[in-house]
N, C-alpha and C positions, 0 to 999 in steps of 0.2 A: 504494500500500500504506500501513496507516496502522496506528499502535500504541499501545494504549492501556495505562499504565502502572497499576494503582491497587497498595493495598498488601498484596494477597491474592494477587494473579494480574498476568501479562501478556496482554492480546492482541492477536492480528494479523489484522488483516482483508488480503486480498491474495489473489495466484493462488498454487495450492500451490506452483510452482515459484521463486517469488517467496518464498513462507516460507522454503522449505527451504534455495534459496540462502541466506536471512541467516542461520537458524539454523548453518548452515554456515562462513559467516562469522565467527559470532559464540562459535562453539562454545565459542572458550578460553576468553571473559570470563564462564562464564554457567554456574556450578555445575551448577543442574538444566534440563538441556536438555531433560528428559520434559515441563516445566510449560510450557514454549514451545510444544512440539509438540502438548498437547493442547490448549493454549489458543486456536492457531492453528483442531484442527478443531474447535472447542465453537459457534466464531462468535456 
């Protein structure tokens, strides 16, 4: 899985179940858990 940071967006190339464990993970550190999620499926 691999994440690519820039300063608009994040995303996440990986298996969904692979996202969504981190976004899961990560849930507390991470204000907008929507931009995660979509960024994840925009690929």
């Amino acid at each position: 899985m691999k994440i690519y940071k820039s300063p608009d967006k994040v995303v996440i190339q990986g298996k969904a179940w692979q996202v969504l464990h981190l976004l899961k993970e990560y849930r507390k550190h991470f204000e907008n858990v929507r931009d995660w999620t979509n960024a994840g499926k925009r690929k």
